[in-house]
C-alpha positions in Angstrom: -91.5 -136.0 141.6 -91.0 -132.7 142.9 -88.9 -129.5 141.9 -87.0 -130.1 145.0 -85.7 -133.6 143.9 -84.9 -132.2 140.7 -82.9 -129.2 141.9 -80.8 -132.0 144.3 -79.9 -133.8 141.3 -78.7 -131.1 139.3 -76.7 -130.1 141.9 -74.9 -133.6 143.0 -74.2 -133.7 139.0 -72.5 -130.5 138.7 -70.9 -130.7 141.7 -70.0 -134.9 141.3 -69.7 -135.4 145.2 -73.1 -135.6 148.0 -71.2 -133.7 149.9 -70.2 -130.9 148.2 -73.4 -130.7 146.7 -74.8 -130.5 150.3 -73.2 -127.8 151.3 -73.9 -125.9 147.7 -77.7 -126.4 148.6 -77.5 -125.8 152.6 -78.7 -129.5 153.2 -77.5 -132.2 155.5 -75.7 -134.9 153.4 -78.1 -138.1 154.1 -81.3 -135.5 153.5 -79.6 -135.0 150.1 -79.0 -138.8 149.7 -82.5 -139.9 150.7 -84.4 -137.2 148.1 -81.8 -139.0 145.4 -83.4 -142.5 146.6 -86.8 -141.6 146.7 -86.2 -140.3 142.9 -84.2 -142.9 141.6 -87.4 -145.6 143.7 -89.8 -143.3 141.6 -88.4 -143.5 138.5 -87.1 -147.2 139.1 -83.8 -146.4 137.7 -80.3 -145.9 139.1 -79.0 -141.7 137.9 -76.0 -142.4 140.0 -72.8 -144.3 140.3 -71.0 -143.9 143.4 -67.2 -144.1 142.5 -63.9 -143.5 144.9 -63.5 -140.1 144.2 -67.3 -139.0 144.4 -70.5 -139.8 142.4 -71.2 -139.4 138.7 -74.3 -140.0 136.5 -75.4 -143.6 134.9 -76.4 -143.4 131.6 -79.7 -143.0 132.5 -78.6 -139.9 135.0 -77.1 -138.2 132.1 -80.0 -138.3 129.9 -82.1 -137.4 133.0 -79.7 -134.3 134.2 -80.1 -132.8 130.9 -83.9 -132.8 130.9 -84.0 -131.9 134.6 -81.9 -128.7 133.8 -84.4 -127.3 131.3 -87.2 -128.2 133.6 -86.0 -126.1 136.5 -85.0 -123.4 134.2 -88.7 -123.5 132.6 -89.9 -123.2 136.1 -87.9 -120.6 136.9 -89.0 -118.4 133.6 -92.2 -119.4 134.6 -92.3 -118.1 138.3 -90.7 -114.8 136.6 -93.3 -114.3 134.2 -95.7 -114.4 137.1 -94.2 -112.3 139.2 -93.4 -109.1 136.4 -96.4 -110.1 134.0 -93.7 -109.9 131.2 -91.8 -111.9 128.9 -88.2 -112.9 131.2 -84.9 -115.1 131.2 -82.4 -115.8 129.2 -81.9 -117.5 125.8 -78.2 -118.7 124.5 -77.6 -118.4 120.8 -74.6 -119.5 118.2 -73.4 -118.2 115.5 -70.4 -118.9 113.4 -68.0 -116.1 113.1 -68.8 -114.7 109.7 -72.0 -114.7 110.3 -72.1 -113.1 113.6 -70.6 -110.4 112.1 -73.8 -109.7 109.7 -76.7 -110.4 112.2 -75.7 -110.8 115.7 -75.7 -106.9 116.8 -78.8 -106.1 114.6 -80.7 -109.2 116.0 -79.5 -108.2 120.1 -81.0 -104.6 119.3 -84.4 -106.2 117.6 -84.5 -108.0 120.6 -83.9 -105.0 123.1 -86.7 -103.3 121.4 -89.4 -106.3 121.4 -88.2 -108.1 124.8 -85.9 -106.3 127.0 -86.6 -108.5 129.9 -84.9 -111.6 128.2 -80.9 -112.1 128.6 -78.9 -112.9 125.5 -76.1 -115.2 125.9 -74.3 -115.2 122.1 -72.1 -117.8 121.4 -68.9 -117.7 118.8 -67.3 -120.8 117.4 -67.2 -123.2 114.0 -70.6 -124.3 112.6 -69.5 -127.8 113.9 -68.9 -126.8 117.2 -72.4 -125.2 118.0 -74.4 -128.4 116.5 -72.3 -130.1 119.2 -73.6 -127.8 121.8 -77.1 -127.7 120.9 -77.4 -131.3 120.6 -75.9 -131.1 124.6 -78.3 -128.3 125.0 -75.8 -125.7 125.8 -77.5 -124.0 123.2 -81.4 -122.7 122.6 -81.0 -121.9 118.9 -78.1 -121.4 116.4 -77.6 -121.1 112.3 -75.8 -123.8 111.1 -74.5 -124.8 108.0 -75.0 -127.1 105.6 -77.2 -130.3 106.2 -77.6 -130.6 109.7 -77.3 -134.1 111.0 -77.5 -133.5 115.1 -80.5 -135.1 116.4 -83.5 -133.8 118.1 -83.8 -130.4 117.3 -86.0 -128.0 114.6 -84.6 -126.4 111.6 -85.8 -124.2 109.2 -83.6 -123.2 105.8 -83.1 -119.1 106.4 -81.2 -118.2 102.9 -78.4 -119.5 100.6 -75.2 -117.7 100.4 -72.7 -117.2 97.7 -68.9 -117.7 98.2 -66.6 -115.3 96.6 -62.7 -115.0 95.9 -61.3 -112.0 98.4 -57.8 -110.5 98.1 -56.3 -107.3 99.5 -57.0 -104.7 97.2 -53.4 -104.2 95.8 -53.1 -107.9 95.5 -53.7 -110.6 92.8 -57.7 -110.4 91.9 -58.9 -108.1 88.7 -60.3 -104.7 89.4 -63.5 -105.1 87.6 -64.7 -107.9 90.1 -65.8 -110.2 86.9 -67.0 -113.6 87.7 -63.6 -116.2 88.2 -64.1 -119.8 87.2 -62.6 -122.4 89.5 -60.1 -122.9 86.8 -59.0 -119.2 87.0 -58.7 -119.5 90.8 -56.4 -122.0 90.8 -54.1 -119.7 89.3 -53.7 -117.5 92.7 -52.3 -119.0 96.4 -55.0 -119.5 98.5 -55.6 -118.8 102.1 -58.1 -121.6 103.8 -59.7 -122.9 106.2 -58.1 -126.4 107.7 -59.8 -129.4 105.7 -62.3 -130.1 109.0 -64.0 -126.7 108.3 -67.3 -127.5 106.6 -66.5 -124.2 104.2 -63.4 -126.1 103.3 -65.1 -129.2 102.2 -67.1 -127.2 99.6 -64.0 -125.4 98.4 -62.6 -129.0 97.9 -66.0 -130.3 96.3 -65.8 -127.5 93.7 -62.0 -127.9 92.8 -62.4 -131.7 92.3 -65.4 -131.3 90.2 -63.5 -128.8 88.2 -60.6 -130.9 88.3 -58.2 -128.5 89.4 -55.4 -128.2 92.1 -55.5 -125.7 94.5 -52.2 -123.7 95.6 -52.9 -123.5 99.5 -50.0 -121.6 100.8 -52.1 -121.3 104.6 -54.9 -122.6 106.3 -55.8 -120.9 109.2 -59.2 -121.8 111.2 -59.9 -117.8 113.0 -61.7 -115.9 110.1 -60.2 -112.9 112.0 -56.6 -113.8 110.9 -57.2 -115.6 107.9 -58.6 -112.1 106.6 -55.7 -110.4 108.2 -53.3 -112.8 105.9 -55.3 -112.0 103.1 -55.4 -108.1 103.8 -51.4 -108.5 104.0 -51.2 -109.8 100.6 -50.3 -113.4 101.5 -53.0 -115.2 99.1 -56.5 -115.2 98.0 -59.3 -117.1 100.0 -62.8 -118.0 99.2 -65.8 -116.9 101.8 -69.2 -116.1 102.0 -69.7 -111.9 101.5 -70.4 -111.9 105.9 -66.5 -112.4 106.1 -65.8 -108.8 105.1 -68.4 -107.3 107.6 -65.8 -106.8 110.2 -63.5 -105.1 107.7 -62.8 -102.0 105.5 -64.2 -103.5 102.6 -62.3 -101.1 100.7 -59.2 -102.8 101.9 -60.1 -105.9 99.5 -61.5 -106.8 96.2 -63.8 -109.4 96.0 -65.3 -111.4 92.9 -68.2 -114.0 92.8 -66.6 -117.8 92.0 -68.5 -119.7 88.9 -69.4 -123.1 90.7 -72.3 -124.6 91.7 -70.5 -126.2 95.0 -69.6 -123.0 96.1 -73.0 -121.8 98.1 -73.5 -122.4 101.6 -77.1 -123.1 103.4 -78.2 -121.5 106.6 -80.4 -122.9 108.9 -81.9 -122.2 112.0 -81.4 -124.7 114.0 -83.2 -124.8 117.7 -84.1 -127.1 120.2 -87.5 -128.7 119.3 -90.7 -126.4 120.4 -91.7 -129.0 123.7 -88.0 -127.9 125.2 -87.6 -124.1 123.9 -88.4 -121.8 126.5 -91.0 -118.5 125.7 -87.8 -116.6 125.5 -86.2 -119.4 123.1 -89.2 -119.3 120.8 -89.7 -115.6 121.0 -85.5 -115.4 119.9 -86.3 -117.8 117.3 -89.2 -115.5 115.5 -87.0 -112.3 116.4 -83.6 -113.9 114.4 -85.3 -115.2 111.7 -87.3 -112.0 110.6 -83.7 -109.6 111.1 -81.8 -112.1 108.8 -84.4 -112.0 106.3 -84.7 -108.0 106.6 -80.9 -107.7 106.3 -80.7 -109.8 103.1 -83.7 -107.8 101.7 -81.9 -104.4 102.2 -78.9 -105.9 101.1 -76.8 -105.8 104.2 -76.5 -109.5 104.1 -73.6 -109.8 101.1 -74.3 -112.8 98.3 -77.5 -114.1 100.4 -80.7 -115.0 98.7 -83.7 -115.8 101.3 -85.6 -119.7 100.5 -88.9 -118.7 100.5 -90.0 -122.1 101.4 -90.9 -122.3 105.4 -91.6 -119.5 107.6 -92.3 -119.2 111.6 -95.5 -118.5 112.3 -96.3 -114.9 114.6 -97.0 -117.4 117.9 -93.3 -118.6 117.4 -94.4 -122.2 116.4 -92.5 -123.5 113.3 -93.8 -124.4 110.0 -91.8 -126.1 107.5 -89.7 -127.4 110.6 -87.8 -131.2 110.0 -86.1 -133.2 113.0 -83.0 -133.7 112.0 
């Protein structure tokens, strides 16, 4: 099997035709289709359907056409290490929005310092959403929440954080920022996320265990204008300290909520160590030692580190679990 093959696949894949995939890679089209035989004789295995329309990966192909994308893109980190003697490439990493707020800019400057040869790629979007991705590895590494069920990847509890009541400051919560009991929240309109948002569930966990009913009066899914609504004076929500990072905290009050339910795990989540690239497991070292050094200065609001687990300095894992 050669790198050649491999790049030919990739390419008839991504472009779902022999043709246009031939003139993407500047190759006559029955040169591309005979490197495709020879793999698929090699491998005894069919990677491609031909359809009407074009061609489009077996279920075989599919599987193959994700491990051939991290090969060539290890081979090309590879040949670039050679050629500068330093660490190079790119690594993609997710965060969910509150938490990007708290950690992504400290963690792209940590890595600046330490690697500036290595891109960054930082993806937004729901906890849900980047499991999804790293399981399609469109992702090297994210913190998710919760317990992580995606299959074959690493992860490695980071810290616990606490979920709090925020309202605008002229709005609804007491001044002294006292502890509320579920029983006490339900008293206020509340601003949430949509019931498919994994902070939602625990919000709904600790409200049934108190056996209370909430008044939701919105539920809006961008933590940019949920906090907006709430900074207007339209309700009270519950969320981790990270929400107010992109805020004027003095804008809001806030108040810690009495439940057990109401903390949320991070993990690191990453793509197990045979498939992360240097620069994967370099970014996986770098992100967890800023998010513990931003909960130890307190910069990470309501976040306690577990102090079970740690990544060792070769950016191996210990304390690592498929999941």
């Amino acid at each position: 099997m050669e790198l050649r093959q491999l790049r030919y696949f990739v390419s008839v894949v991504e472009c779902g035709s022999m043709g246009r995939a031939a003139i993407e890679l500047d190759v006559v089209t029955s040169t591309l289709s005979q490197q495709i035989s020879r793999l698929e004789s090699e491998l005894s295995v069919r990677l491609l359907q031909r359809t009407k329309t074009g061609v489009r990966p077996t279920e075989a192909g599919l599987a193959f056409w994700h491990r051939a994308q991290l090969v060539l893109r290890h081979a090309d980190e590879a040949a670039h290490v050679a050629k500068t003697g330093r660490l190079t490439g790119q690594v993609t990493i997710g965060f969910a929005p509150s938490t990007s707020g708290v950690v992504a800019l400290p963690f792209m400057r940590a890595m600046r310092e330490r690697y500036p040869d290595v891109g960054l790629r930082i993806v937004e979007s729901l906890s849900g959403n980047l499991e999804s991705m790293l399981v399609a590895r469109q992702l090297d590494l994210a913190i998710l929440f919760g317990g992580v069920t995606g299959k074959r990847f690493s992860t490695l509890p980071l810290l616990n954080e606490r979920l709090f009541a925020i309202s605008a400051a002229q709005f609804g919560l007491p001044a002294d920022g006292k502890t509320l009991s579920i029983r006490q929240l339900a008293a206020f309109p509340l601003v949430l996320p949509s019931g498919n948002h994994g902070l939602r569930v625990l919000i709904n966990a600790a409200f049934a265990k108190a056996n209370c009913q909430m008044d939701l009066v919105a539920e809006i899914d961008g933590l940019p204008t949920l906090m907006e609504a709430v900074g207007t004076g339209i309700g009270v929500t519950v969320q981790p300290g990270a929400a107010l990072a992109r805020c004027d905290a003095a804008a809001f009050r806030i108040a810690p909520v009495h439940s057990a339910h109401l903390t949320r795990l991070n993990q690191l989540a990453s793509l197990s160590d045979d498939e992360l690239s240097p620069p994967g497991l370099a970014a996986r070292v770098v992100l967890t030692d800023v998010a513990r050094e931003l909960v130890s200065a307190g910069k990470w609001a309501g976040a306690k580190l577990i102090s079970s687990g740690s990544l060792d300095d070769e950016g191996g894992a210990s304390s690592l679990h498929d999941s």
